[in-house]
N, C-alpha and C positions, 0 to 999 in steps of 0.2 A: 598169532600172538601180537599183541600190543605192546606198543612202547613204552606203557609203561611197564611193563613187567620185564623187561630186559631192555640195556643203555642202547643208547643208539650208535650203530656202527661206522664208522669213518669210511667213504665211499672207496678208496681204494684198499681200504682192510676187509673189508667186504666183498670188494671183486677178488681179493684171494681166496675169501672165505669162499665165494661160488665156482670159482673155478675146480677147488680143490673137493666141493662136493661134486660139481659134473663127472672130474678124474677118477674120482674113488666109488662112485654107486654105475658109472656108463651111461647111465641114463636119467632125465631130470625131467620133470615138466615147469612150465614157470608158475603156476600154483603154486604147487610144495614148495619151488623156490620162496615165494613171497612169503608162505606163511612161516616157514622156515626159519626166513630171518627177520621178521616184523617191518616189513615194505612191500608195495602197491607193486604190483603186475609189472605198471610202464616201465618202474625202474630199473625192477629186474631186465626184460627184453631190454634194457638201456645196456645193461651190463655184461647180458651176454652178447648182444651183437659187438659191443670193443673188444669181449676177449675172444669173440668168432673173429675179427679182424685182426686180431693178432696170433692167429692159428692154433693159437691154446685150445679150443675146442670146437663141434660144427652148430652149429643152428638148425634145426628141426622145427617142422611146425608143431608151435606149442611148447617145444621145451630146447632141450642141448643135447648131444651125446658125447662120448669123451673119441679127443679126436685120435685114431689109430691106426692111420697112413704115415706112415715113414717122411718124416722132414727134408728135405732137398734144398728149399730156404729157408732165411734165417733174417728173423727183424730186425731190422738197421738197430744201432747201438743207441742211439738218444731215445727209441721207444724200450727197450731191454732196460734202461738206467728206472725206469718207474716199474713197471711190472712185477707184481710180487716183492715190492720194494721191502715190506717190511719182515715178511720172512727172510730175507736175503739178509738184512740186517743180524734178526735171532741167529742164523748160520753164522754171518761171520764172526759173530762174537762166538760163536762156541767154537770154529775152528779156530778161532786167536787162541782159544784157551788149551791147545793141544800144542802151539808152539815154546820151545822153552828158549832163555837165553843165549845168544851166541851161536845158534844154529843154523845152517843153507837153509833156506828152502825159494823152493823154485814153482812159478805161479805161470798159470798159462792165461790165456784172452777172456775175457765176457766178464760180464758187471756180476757175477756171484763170489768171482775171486776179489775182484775188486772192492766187496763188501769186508771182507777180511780185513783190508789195510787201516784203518783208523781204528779197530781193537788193538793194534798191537803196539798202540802206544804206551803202553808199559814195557814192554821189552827191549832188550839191551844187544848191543852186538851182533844184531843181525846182517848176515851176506842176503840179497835177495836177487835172485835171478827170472827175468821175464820176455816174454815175447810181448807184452800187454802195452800198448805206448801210453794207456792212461797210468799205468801204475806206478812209473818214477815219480810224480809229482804228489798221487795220493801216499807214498810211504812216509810215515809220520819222522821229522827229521833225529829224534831222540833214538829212535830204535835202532837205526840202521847204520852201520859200517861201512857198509859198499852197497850200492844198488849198479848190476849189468841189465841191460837189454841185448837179448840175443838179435841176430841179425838175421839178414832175409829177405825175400821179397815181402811190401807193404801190401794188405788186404784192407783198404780205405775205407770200407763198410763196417769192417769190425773192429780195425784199429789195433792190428795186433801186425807180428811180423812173422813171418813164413820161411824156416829155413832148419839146420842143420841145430842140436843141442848141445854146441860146442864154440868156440872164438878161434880164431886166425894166430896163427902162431907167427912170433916173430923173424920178423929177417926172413921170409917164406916158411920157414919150420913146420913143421907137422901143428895139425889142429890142438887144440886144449880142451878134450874132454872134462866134465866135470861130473862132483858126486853132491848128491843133496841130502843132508838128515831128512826133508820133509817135502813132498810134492804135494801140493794144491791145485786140483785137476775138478772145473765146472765142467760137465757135460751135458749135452742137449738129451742124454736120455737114458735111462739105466731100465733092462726087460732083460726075463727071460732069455729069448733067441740071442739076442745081438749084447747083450752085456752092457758096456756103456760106449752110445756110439754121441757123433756131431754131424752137421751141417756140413763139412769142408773136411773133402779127402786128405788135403795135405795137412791141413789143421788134428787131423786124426794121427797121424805119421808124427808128429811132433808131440803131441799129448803123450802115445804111448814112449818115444823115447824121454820126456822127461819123467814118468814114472817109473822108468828102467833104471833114469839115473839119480835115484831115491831110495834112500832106506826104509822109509814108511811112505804111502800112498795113500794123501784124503781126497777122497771123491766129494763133491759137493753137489746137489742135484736138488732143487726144489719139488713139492709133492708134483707140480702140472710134470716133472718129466719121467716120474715112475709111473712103469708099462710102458711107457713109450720108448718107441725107435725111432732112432734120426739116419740119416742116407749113412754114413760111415763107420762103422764098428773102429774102436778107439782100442778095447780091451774084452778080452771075459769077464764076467764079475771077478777072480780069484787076485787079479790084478791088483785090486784095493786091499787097505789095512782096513780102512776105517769107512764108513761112508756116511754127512751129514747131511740132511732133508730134513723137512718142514713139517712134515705129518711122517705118520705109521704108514709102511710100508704094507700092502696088502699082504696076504697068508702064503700065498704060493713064493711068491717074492721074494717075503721075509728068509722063507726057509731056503730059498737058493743061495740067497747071500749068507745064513747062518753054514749053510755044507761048505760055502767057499772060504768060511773062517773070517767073515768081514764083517766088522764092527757096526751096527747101525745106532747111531747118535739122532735124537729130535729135537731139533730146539726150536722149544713149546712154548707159548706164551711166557711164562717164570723161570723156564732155566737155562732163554739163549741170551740173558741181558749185560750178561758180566764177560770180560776177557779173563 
């Protein structure tokens, strides 16, 4: 197909566009790729050799396959801040739009929750509770009330802290558990077997108890991490209320998260733009 007959795609809306066809067909050659999206061969092999180098998928001669070995690591944080930048956007504007005024909610590490924080600048009265050391500075200063950072040991890589889903009581006193109206929970992968697992065992331990300590639970997972598994199980599927992603969930998928009673939300080019 020719450019003229469809606009020309922005190279990094593009590399999602290709990642998220590698994910969802398993298999690609770089032809169809090109022809696909109306560009030359080189650019394509341009495009999946970055997102073979950022483990999003494998490189085969001639095409991609979708990659389906269990994650162990995990791309440093300043290459995660561009990747799938702009579905991470349509996401968090659609999970701003599930928080209401005056509500907890508590957000755990990676740049998809982080995408969340500048929709919610409409909102009023929020408590925000996080492990995420980028997120006190991105919470927009009109919305929020209190912003806590839980504590813990620091994970330098990813910028987040590691530790218990509670604060220090005073005068030695017993801990301060907390309760959240809404947990916002990114993970490295929502499958079948493993439900929704991450990269970091204790990061996994921490996810689940802040979902424990929520009354509703948004999972947020872009399309590269459905079917896929990451090294540590975080939850079941049934764990989630809600779950946002960037594309349609394959069939088998769909219907494990439909029997677990879990919401699946897509925001689609037109209806992830608004909080």
């Amino acid at each position: 197909m020719t450019d003229t007959q469809r606009p020309p795609r922005l190279p990094a809306r593009r590399k999602d566009e290709l990642a998220a066809a590698v994910i969802r067909t398993g298999e690609v050659t770089v032809s169809d790729l090109a022809e696909q999206f109306g560009v030359s061969v080189d650019t394509v092999r341009r495009d999946l050799d970055e997102l073979a180098a950022d483990g999003v998928i494998k490189r085969t001669h001639g095409g991609a396959v979708r990659n389906t070995l269990p994650s162990r690591t995990e791309t440093p944080i300043p290459d995660r801040m561009h990747l799938h930048g702009a579905a991470k956007r349509r996401m968090g504007a659609l999970a701003a739009s599930l928080i209401e005024d005056g509500q907890t909610i508590v957000i755990n590490g990676g740049t998809t929750t982080l995408a969340v924080l500048p929709h919610l600048a409409g909102r009023r009265n929020l408590t925000v509770v996080t492990n995420n050391l980028l997120a006190p500075v991105e919470v927009p200063m009109q919305c929020a009330r209190d912003v806590y950072l839980l504590g813990g040991n620091v994970r330098v890589g990813s910028q987040v802290t590691v530790g218990p889903v509670e604060f220090p009581g005073t005068d030695g006193g017993r801990s301060h558990r907390i309760q959240a109206d809404v947990a916002l929970i990114s993970v490295g992968g929502v499958a079948p077997e493993m439900g929704y697992s991450t990269s970091n065992l204790h990061e996994a331990r921490m996810m689940l108890e802040m979902m424990r300590a929520a009354r509703r639970v948004v999972v947020l997972a872009d399309s590269s991490k459905l079917g896929r598994s990451s090294f540590a199980q975080v939850a079941e599927l049934e764990a989630a209320d809600v779950l946002v992603t960037s594309e349609p969930v394959a069939e088998r998928l769909g219907e494990l998260l439909a029997a677990a009673q879990v919401t699946v939300l897509v925001a689609g080019e037109t209806n992830g733009n608004g909080s």
